[in-house]
Each structure stands twice: as C-alpha cells, then as structure tokens.
MARZADO-186396 format. One record per residue (C-alpha): residue number from 1; residue in three letters; y negated, z, x. Coordinates in nm, 2 decimals. Each point is the difference from the previous one (the first is absolute). Layout:
% MARZADO-186396
REC   pos   code    north       up     east
REC   NUM    ala        Y        Z        X
...
END
This chain:
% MARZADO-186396
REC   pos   code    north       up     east
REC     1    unk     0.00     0.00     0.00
REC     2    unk    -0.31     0.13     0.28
REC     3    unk     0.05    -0.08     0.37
REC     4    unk     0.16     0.24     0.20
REC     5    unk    -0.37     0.18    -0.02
REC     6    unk     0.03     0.04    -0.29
REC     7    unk     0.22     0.19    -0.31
REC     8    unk     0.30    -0.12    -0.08
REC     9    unk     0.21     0.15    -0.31
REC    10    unk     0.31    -0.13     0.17
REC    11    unk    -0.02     0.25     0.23
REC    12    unk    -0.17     0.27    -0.18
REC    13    unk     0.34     0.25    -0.07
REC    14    unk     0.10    -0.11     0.39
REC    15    unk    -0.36     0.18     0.06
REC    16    unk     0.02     0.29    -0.18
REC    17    unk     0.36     0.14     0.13
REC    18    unk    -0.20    -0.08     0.38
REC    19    unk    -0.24     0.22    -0.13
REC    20    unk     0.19     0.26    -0.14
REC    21    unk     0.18     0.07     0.32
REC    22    unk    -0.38     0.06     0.18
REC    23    unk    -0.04     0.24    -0.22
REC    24    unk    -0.17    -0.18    -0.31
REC    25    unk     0.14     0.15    -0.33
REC    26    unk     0.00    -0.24    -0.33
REC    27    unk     0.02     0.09    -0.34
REC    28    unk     0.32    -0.03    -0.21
REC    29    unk     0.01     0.17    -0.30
REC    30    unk    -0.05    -0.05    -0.34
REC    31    unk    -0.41     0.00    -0.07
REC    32    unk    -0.13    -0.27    -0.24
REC    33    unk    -0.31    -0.10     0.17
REC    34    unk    -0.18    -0.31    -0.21
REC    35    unk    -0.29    -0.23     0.19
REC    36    unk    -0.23    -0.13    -0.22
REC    37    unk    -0.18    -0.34     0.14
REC    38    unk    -0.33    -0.18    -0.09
REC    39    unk     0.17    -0.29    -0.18
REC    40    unk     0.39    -0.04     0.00
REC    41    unk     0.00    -0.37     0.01
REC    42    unk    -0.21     0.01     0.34
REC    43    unk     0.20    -0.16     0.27
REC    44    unk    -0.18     0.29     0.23
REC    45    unk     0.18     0.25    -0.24
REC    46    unk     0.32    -0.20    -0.05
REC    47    unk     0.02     0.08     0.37
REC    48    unk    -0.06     0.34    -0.05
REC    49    unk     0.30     0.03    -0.21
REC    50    unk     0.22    -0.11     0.27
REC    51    unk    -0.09     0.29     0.20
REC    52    unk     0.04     0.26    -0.30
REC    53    unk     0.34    -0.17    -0.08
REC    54    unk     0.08     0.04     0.35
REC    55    unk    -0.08     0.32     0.03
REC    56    unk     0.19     0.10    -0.35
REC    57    unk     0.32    -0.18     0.19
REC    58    unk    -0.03     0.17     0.34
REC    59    unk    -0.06     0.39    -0.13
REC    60    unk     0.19    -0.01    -0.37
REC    61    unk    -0.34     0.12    -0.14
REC    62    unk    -0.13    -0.14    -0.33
REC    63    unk    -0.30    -0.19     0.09
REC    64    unk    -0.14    -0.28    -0.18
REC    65    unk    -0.28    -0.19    -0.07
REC    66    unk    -0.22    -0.09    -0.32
REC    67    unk    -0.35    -0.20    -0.04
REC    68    unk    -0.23    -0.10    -0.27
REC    69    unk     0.06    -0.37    -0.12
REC    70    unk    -0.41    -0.07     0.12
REC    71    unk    -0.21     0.14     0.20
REC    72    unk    -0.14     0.28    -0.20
REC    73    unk    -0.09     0.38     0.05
REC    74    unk     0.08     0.11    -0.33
REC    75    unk     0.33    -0.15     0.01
REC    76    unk     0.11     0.15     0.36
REC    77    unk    -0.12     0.36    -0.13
REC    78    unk     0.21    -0.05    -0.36
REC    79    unk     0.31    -0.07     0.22
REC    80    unk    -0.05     0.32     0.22
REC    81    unk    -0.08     0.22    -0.37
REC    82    unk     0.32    -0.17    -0.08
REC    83    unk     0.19     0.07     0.34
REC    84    unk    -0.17     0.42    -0.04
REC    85    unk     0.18     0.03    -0.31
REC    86    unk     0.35    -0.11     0.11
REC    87    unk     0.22     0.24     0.27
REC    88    unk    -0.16    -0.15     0.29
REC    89    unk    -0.05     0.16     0.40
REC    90    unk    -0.24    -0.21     0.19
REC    91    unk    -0.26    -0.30    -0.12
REC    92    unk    -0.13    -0.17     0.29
REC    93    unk    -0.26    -0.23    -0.14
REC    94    unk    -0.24    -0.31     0.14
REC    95    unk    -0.30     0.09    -0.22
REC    96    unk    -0.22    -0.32    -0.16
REC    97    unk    -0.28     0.28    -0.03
REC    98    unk     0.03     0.30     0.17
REC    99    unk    -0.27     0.19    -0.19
REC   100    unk     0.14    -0.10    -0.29
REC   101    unk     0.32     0.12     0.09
REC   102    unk    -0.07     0.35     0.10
REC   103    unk     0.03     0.19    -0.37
REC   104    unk     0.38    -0.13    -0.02
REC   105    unk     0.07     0.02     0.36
REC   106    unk    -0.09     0.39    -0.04
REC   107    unk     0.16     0.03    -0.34
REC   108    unk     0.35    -0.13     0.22
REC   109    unk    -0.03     0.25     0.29
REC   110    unk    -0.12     0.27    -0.28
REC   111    unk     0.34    -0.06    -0.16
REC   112    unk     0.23     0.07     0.37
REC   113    unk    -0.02    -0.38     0.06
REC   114    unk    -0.06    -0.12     0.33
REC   115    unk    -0.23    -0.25     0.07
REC   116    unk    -0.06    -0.26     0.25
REC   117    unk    -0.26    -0.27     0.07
REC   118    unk    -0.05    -0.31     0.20
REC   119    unk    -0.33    -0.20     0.02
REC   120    unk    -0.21     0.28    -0.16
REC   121    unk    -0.16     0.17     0.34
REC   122    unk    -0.19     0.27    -0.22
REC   123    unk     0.21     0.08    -0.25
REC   124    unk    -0.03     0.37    -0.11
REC   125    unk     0.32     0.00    -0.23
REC   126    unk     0.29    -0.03     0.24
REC   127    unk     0.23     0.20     0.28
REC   128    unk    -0.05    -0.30     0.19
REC   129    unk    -0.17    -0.35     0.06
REC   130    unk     0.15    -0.21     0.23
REC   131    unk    -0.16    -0.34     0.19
REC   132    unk     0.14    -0.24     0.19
REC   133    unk    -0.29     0.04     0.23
REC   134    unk    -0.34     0.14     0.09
REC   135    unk    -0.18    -0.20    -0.25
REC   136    unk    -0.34    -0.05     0.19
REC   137    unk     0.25    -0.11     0.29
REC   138    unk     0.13    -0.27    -0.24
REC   139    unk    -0.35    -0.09    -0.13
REC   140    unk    -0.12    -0.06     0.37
REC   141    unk     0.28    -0.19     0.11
REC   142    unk    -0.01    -0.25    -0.33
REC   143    unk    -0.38    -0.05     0.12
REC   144    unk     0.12    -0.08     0.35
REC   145    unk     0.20    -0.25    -0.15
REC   146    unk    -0.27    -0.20    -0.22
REC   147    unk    -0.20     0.04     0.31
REC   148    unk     0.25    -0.18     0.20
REC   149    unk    -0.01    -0.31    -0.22
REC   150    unk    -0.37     0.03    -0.11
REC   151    unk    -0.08    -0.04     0.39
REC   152    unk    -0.16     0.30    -0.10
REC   153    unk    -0.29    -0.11    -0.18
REC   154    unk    -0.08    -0.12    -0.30
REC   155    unk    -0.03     0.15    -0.40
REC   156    unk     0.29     0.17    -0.14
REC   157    unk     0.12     0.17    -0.30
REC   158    unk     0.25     0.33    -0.16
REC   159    unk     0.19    -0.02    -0.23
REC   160    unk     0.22     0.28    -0.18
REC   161    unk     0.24     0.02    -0.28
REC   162    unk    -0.22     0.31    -0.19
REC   163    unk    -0.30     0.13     0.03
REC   164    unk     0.21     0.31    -0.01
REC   165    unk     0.28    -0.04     0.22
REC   166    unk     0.00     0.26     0.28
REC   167    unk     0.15    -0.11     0.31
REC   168    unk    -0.14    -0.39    -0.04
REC   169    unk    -0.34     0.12    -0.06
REC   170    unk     0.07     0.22     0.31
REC   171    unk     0.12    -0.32     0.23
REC   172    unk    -0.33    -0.21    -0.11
REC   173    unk    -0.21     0.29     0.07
REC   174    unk     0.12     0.00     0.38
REC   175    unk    -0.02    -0.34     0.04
REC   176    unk    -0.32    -0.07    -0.07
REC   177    unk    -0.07     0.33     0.21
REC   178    unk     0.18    -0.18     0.24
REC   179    unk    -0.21    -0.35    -0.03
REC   180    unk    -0.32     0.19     0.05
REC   181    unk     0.10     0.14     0.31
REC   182    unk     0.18    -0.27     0.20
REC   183    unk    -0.06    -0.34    -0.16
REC   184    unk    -0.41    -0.02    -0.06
REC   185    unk     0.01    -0.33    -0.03
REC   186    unk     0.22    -0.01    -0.32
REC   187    unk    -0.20     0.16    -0.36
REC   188    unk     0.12     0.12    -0.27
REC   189    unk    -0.14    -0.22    -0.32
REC   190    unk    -0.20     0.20    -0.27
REC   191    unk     0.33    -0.01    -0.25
REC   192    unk     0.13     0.26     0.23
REC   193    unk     0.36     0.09    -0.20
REC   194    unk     0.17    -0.22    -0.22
REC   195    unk     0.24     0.13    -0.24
REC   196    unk     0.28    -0.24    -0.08
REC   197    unk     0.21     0.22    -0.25
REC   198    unk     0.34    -0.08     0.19
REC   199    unk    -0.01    -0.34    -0.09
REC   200    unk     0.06    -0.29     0.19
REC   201    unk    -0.15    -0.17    -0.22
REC   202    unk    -0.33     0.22    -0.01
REC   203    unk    -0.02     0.00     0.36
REC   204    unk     0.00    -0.40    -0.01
REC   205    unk    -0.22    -0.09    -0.22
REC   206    unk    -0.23     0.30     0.11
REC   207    unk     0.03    -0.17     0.34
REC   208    unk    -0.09    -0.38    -0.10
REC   209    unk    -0.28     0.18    -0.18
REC   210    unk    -0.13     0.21     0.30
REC   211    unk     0.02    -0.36     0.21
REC   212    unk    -0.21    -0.18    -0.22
REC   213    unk    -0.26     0.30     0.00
REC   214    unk     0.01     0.07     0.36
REC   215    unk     0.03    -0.33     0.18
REC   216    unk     0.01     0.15     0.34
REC   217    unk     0.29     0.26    -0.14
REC   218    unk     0.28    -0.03     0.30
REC   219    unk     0.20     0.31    -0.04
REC   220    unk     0.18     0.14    -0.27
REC   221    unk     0.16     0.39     0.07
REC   222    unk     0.21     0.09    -0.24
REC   223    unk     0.21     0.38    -0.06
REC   224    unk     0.24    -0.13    -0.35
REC   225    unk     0.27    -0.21     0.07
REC   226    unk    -0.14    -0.28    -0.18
REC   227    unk    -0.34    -0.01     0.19
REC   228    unk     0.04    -0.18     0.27
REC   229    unk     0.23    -0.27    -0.18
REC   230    unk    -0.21    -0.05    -0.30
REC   231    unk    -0.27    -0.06     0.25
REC   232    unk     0.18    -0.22     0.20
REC   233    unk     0.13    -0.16    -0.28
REC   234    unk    -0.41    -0.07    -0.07
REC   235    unk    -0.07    -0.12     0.34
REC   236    unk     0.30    -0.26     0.01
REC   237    unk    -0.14    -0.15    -0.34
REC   238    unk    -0.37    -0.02     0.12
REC   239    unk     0.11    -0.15     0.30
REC   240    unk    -0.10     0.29     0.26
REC   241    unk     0.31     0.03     0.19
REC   242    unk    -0.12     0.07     0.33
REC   243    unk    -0.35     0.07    -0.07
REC   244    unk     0.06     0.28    -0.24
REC   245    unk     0.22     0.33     0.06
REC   246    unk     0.23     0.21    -0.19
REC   247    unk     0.18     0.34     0.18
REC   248    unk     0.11     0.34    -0.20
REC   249    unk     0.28     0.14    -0.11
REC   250    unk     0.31    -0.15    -0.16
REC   251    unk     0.36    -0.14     0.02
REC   252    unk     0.19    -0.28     0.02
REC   253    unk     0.07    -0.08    -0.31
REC   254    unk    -0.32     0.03    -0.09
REC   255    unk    -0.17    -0.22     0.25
REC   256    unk     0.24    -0.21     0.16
REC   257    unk    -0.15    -0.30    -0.13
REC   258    unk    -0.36     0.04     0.11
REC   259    unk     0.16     0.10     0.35
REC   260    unk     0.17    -0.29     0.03
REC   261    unk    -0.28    -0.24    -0.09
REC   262    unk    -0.27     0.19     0.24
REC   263    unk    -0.20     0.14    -0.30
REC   264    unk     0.09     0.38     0.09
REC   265    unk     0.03     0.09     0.34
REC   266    unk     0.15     0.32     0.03
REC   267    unk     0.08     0.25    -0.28
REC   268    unk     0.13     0.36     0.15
REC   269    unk     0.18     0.23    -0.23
REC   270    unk     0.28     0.28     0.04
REC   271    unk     0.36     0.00    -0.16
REC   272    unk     0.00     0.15    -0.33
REC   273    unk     0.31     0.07     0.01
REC   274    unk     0.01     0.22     0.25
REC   275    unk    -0.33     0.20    -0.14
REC   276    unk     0.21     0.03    -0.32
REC   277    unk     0.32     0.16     0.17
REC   278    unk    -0.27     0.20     0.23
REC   279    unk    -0.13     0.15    -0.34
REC   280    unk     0.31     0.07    -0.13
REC   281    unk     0.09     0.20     0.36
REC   282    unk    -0.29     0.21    -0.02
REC   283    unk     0.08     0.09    -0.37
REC   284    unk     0.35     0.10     0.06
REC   285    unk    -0.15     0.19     0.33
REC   286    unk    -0.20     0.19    -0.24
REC   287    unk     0.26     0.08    -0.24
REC   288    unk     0.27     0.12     0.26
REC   289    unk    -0.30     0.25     0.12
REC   290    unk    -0.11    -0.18     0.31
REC   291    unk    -0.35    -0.03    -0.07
REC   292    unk    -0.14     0.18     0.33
REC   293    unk     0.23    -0.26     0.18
REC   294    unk    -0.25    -0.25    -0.11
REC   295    unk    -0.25    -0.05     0.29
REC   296    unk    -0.13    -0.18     0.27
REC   297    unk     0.29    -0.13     0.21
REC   298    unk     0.26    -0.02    -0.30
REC   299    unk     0.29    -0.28     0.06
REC   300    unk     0.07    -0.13    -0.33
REC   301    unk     0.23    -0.26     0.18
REC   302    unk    -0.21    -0.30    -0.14
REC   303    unk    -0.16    -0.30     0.12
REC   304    unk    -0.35     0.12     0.08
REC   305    unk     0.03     0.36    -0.11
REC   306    unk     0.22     0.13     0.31
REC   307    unk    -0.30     0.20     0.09
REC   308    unk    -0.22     0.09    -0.27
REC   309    unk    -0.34     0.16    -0.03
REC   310    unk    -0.07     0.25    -0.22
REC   311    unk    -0.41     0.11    -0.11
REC   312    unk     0.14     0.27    -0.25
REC   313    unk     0.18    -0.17    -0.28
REC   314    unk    -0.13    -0.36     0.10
REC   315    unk     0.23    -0.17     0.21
REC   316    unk     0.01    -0.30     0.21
REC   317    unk     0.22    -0.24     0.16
REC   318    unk    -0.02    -0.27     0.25
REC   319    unk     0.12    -0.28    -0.13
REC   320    unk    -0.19    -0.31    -0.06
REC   321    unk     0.14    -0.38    -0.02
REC   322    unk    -0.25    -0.33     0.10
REC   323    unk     0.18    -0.32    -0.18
REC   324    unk    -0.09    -0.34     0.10
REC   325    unk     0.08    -0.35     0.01
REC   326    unk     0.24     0.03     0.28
REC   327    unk     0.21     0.33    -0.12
REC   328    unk    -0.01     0.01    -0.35
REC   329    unk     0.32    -0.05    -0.06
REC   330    unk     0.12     0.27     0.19
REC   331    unk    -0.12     0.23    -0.26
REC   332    unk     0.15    -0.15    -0.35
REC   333    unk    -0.12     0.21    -0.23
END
C-alpha cells in the first residue's frame, strides 16, 4: 500500500507482537469503543475505518466507527446522544465543530464514558486529543511547499473546509505566519480564508471564481482534502497549469487526477487510519487505568507516534506525508 516509509496494514499484527516483546502493552479485552467521523462517505474517513477495523481485529475489542450521511454538526452530535445512551466505553470523535460539540462531549465523560479527540487542538471536553503533528509545524511546512512552486512570490490564497474547524484553521494560521516571515515577496490577497464546505465542488468553483477576481492569484493553500483538488481542478480548466499553484492537504484518491496533469503540486496529509487505531489506543489506555502512562515519550508502536508529545491532554505526533506526481501511488488510499 505506502512505501517502505510508510504504514503498511500488511504488516501491522507482525508490528505489534515486535512491540509487545519491548515492552509495549496493547489492549485486548472487550471495550466497545465507537469513532464518530465528519462524514462516513469521506474517502479520508473510509480510511479511518480501516484502522478502527484493524484495531477491533488485532485487540478483540469492540471498536467501530459511525458518521453522519453530510457534513453536518447537528447530525455528528445526534449520533454521539445516540451512542451516550447505549452501553458504550470510549467515543473517540473528529469533531465538525468543536465548540459545538463541547455540551455532548461533557454529557459523555459525565456519564463514565471516555472520550477522545483528533483534530480539535482546544477541546475542553475530552481525556485526550490526539494530532498527527505539531499543527503550526504542519502549517509552515505546507507554506514551504507553495513557496517552492510560487518561486516564492507572487499572490496567494487559504482555503478551509469550515470557518469552524479547529485544526485546519490552526494550519492556515501558521502558514500565512509563515509567509510573512520568510517569503516577502509572496501576499496574501484581501479574501484572506476561503471556506469551501468540504466540497470538491465548492472549492472549484470558488477557485475559478477567485481567478477571475484576482488575475495575478498564483497559489492556492488549501487544509480540507478537497482544496487543493478543486483548485486544481479550476486551474487545469482556465488553462493555468504552470502559472498557477495548488499545495494542502489531501490523499490520493482525492487528488490523483490533478497530480497527474500538473494542476496540484503537492498535497501532504497523514494516514487516517493510523490516527483512528491511535484513538482507539489511547481510549483503551484510559479505561485499563493507564492514564499517567500517557506522556511525553509514549510508544504507541505506530507510524509517526513512536515518540509522542504530550502538553497536558493535547498530544502530538510526528507523522506527516508529502504526495506528488512521482509517489502517489505508493500511498493508495
């Protein structure tokens, strides 16, 4: 599936009995531990299961994982009233809007439920959140990408999923940080974050809109999968390729096309699927007592969390993935 850099399900179970013998100790019990997603039809999230299913496999736990049908905050927060009111242990959840999710977050860990989060670096209501990385690292490093193929000059643009959503907003906010204090030459235009609702669809025809507004636009950052895609997707019909720039994060399967054809440069991501069985981890860690084991230096035997840093109950790992043209298809998912 990923190069041999990467994470590889295949060898996943050979992994975790190498582990075990250092000393790591892994779950297996019976817990019923439920992630709840953005969207479920999200190939970002459809990779996420993987990684809950895995870890359901590998420890005997019961962990699954349930998403709304769209991406909406009312519907993620009926499913999590919905999972409080059956016999569950853990909920580790990727929030659409954090805020929005703090009254039913609480109401879970009120009611002996363990909670867990993943791209919500503030969250109040949780044991833990857990990142792939330092998110102003990531931001910076996306910048020094769009740099790289702006020549470092030039207009450029953000563009988010939501207004609302934590860690993208988080990742903009260092890049343009990071713009302003090693790439002078490059400005960011007046329409300083775009909000694309998830949509490749939104994010394209947002794009072709911003280029025909801003006809010295050249860069497109974007944090949802579907950013840097829909934009390139704008660029290729306008005719840009080469003079006009898309970078941020995604997959594969999301921007394999516009990679291909030179409309998106570079999107970087990490592999959901092993964020989802690192969430499940840290709830069973929790459950079996463990808590105080979770801090700075913690193994969880995982691509990009085999040393993790802990700033109270906001964690982060070190595990970042740039895609391009020329090794995309070492990472299929």
């Amino acid at each position: 599936m990923m190069n041999k850099k990467g994470f590889s399900f295949a060898v996943l179970s050979l992994l975790i009995v190498l582990f075990s013998l250092c000393g790591v100790v892994y779950a297996d019990g019976d817990w019923k531990i439920a992630t709840v997603v953005k969207e479920s039809s999200d190939p970002w999230f459809i990779r996420m299961e993987e990684g809950v299913r895995e870890f359901a496999e590998t420890t005997g736990n019961n962990a699954f994982q349930k998403g709304p049908a769209a991406y909406d905050s009312a519907q993620q927060i009926q499913i999590i009233e919905e999972l409080i009111a059956q016999d569950i242990d853990a909920i580790c959840v990727v929030p659409i809007d954090p805020d929005a999710c703090e009254t039913v977050l609480k109401k879970a860990m009120d009611n002996g439920i363990v909670v867990i989060t993943h791209e919500s670096p503030s969250q109040k209501n949780c044991d833990f959140n857990i990142e792939a990385f330092d998110n102003i690292g990531y931001g910076a490093y996306m910048m020094d990408e769009l740099a790289k193929v702006m020549g470092e000059e030039g207009e450029y643009v953000t563009m988010v999923g939501f207004l609302t959503s934590a860690s993208q907003n988080e990742w903009a906010d260092a890049a343009v940080a990071r713009q302003k204090e090693k790439y002078p030459e490059m400005t960011l235009i007046e329409v300083e974050r775009v909000e694309t609702e998830d949509s490749m669809e939104i994010a394209y025809e947002k794009a072709k809109e911003l280029l025909k507004t801003y006809p010295n636009l050249k860069g497109f950052l974007g944090t949802s999968s579907y950013d840097a895609p829909g934009a390139g997707k704008a660029i290729s019909e306008l005719g840009l390729i080469g003079k006009v720039y898309s970078v941020g994060t995604s997959v594969t399967s999301c921007a394999a096309d516009q990679l291909a054809e030179g409309s998106t440069q570079a999107v970087l991501c990490w592999d959901p699927a092993i964020a989802g069985y690192a969430m499940n981890e840290l709830a069973v860690m929790v459950l079996e007592g463990r808590k105080d084991d979770i801090t700075t230096g913690l193994d969880l035997g995982l691509k990009g969390f085999e040393s993790i840093t802990a700033n109270g109950k906001y964690l982060n790992g070190d595990g970042w993935i740039v895609i391009n043209k020329e090794n995309m298809y070492d990472y299929d998912f």
